[in-house]
C-alpha positions in Angstrom: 64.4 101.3 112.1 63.2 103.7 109.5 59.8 104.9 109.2 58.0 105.4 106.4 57.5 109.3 106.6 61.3 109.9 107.9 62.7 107.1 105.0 61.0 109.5 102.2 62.4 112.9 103.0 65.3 110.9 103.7 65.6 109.9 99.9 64.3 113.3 98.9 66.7 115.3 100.7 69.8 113.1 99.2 70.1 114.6 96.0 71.3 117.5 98.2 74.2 114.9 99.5 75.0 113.0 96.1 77.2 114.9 93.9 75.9 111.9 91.0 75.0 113.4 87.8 72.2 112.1 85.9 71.5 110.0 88.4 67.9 110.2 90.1 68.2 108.5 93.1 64.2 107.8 93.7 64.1 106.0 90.9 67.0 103.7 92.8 65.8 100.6 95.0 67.1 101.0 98.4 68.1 97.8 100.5 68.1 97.5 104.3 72.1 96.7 105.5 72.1 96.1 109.3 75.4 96.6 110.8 76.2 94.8 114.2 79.7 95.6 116.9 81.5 92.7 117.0 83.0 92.9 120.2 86.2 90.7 120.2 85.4 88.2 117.4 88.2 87.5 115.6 88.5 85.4 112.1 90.3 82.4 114.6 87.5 82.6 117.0 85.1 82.3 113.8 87.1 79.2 112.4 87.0 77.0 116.4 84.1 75.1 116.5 84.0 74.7 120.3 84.3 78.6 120.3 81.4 78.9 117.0 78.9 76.4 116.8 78.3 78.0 112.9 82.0 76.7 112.0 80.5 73.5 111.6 78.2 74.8 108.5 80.6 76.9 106.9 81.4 77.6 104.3 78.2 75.5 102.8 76.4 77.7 104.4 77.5 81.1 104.6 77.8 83.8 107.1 74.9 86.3 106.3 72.9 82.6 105.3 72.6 81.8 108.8 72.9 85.4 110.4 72.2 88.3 107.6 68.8 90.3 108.7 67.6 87.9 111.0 70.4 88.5 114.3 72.2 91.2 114.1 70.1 93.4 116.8 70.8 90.9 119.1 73.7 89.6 118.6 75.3 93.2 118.5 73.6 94.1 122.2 74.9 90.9 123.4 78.1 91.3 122.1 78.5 95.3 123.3 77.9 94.1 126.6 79.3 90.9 126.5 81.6 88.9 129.0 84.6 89.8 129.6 86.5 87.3 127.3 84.7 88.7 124.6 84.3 92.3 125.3 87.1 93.2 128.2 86.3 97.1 127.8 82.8 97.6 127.0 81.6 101.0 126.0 79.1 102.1 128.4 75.3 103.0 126.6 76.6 101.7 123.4 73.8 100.6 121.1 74.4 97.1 119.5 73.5 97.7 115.5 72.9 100.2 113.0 70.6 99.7 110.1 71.8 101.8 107.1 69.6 101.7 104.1 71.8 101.3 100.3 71.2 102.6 96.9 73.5 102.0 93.9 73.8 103.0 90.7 76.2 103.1 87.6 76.9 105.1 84.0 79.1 105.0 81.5 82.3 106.4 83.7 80.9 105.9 87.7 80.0 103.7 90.3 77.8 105.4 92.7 76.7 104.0 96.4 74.7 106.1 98.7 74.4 105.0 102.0 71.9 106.6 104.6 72.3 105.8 108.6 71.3 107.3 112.2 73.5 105.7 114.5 71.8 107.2 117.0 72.5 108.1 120.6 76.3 107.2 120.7 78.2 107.8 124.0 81.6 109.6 123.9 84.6 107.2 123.3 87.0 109.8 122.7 89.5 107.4 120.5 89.1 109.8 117.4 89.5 113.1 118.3 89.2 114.1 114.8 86.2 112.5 113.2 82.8 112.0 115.0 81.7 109.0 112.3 83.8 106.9 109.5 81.5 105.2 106.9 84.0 102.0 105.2 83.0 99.8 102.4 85.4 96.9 101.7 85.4 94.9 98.3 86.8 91.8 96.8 86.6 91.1 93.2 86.2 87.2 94.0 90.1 86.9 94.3 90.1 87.3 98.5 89.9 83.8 99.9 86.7 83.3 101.6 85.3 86.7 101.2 82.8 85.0 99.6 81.3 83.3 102.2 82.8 85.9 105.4 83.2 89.1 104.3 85.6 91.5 105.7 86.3 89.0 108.8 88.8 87.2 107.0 90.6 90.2 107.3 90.3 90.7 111.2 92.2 88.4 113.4 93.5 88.4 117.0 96.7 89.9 117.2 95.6 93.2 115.5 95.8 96.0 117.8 93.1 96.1 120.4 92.4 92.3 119.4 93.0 90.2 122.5 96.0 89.0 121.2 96.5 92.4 119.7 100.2 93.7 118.5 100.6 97.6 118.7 100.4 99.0 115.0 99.3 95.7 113.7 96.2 96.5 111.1 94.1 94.0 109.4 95.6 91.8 106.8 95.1 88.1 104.9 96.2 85.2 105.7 96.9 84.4 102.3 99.9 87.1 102.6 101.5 84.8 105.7 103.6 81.5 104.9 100.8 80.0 106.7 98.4 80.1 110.2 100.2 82.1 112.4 103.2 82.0 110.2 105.6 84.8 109.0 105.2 87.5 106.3 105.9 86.4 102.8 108.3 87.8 100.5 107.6 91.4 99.3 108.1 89.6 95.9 105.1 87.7 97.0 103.2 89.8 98.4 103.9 92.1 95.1 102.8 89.4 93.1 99.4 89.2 95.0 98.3 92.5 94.7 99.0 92.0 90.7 96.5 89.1 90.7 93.8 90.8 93.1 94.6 89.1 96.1 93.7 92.0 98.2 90.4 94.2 99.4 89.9 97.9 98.5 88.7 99.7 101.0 86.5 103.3 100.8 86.4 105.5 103.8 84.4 108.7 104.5 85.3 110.5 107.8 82.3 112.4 109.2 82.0 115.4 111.2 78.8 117.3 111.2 79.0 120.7 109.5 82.1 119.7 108.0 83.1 118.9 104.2 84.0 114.6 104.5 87.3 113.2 104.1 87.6 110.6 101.9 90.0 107.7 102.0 91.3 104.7 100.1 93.4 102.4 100.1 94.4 98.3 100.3 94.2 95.4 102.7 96.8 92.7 101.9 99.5 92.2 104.1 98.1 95.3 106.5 96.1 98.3 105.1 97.4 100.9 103.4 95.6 104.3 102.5 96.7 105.3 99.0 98.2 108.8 99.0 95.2 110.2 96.7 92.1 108.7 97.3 90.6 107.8 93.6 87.1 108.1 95.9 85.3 111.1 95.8 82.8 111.5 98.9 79.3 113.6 99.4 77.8 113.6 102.7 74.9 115.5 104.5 74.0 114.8 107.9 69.7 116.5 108.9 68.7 117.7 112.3 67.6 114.1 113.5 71.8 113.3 113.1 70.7 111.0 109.8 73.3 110.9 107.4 73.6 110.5 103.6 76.9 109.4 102.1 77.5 109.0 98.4 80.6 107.7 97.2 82.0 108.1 93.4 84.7 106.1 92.0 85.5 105.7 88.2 84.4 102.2 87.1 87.6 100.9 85.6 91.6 102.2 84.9 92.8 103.2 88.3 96.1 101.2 89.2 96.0 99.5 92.6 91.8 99.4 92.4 89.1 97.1 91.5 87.6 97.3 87.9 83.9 97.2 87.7 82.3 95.2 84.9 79.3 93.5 84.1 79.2 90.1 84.5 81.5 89.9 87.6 80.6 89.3 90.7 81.9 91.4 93.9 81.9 90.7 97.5 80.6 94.0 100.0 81.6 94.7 103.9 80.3 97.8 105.1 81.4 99.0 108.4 81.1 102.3 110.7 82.8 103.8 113.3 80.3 105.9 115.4 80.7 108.1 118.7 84.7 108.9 118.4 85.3 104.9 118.1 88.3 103.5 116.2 90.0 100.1 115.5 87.7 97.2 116.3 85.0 99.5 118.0 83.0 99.7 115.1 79.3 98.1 113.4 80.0 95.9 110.8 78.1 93.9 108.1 78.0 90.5 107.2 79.1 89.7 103.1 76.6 91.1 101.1 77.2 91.2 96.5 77.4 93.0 93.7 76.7 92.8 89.8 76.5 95.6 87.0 73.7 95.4 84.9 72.3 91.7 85.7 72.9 88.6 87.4 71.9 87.1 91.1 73.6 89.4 94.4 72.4 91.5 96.8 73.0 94.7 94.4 71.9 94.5 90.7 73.3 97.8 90.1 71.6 99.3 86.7 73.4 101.9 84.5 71.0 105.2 85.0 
């Protein structure tokens, strides 16, 4: 929760974070993301209907239609605590959601998202040891099958590693880039091919450590993920005494090879995920799908060139 007094000097204290010139980020509407851990909920666990009672709905009606706002708070503390088949190594004292609040904006070269969060009192899970917090944002330019209508979970499945049918190195991936459910890895030709039409998620990543300049990372999720050797993401980040933190990512609109363009009249499909307490793999909050549009149009973000 954010109350009122701490959400203003939050918002007043993030032009300090956000390297984004010319933009004037009170004048930016900010929009309440709650981020719930998943436990071990895998896409196939999604997709069974004597395993998800909400498979019966989908895809008519969506993800975040049924859950988004509304269950994450609970379903995150059931899930962190979960029964065994669906949690098998729980994190003792770990809080089940974190609500992050969301600005964007755009001009004539950026796209700007600034993302403030407090993910509170997190015990020590010492499966980092080189970054306290990682803030991700995963997008799909409408070409990812059902990201749509799921998100980023039709990129987590049960044989990545620490899934319960995980495979040691094994990242997330599509399923689009398998020769079916289950099935092998297509061609590299194919898979080469995919990436040309979209077929794939970018991914941005800030790693977090208090006092410390943030990392930023990029990269693809297609076949696995793959960080890009030089991140076209540039990161700011500021983190106040109450352990609050305000992350602003930049990222040139269109003309980077192996990224998304951004134009108006497009619309995009969000995940946002964090890693908090020394967490890594699937020990992380995540969002339901949330959207995207420059300028005008219906989605979650009506981002307005400032």
């Amino acid at each position: 929760m954010f109350p009122a007094a701490l959400t203003a000097v939050l918002w007043a204290s993030s032009a300090l974070a956000g390297a984004a010139p010319g933009v004037d980020w009170s004048q930016v509407e900010a929009k309440k993301i709650m981020l719930l851990y998943p436990a071990q909920t895998p896409w196939e666990r999604l997709m069974t209907r004597e395993r998800h009672s909400g498979q019966r709905r989908w895809p008519a009606k969506t993800c975040v239609a049924c859950h988004g706002s509304v269950d994450e708070h609970a379903l995150g503390d059931s899930l962190a605590n979960a029964e065994k088949f669906k949690e098998p190594t729980p994190i003792m004292g770990k809080p089940g959601a974190v609500d992050t609040m969301v600005k964007m904006a755009h001009d004539a070269q950026n796209l700007y998202v600034q993302v403030a969060f407090n993910p509170g009192m997190q015990p020590d899970a010492s499966m980092d040891k080189d970054f306290e917090t990682k803030l991700t944002i995963m997008i799909d330019d409408g070409n990812v099958a059902n990201a749509n209508t799921a998100g980023c979970w039709v990129a987590c499945h049960q044989d990545a590693e620490s899934m319960n049918m995980g495979v040691v190195g094994k990242t997330k991936y599509l399923e689009e880039s398998l020769t079916g459910p289950g099935g092998e890895k297509k061609s590299d030709a194919d898979i080469k091919k995919m990436m040309e039409d979209g077929k794939y998620f970018e991914y941005w990543q800030a790693r977090l450590n208090p006092g410390a300049k943030p990392v930023p990372v990029d990269g693809t999720i297609l076949d696995k993920r793959a960080d890009n050797k030089s991140p076209a993401v540039k990161v700011d980040a500021t983190r106040d005494a109450a352990g609050m933190w305000t992350v602003t990512f930049t990222r040139k609109l269109t003309g980077l090879k192996g990224h998304k363009d951004f134009v108006p009249g497009k619309t995009y499909n969000l995940g946002f995920a964090i890693h908090a307490g020394r967490t890594a793999k699937r020990f992380h909050y995540v969002s339901f799908e949330r959207t995207l549009v420059l300028d005008s149009g219906m989605a979650d973000f009506v981002v307005v060139k400032k």
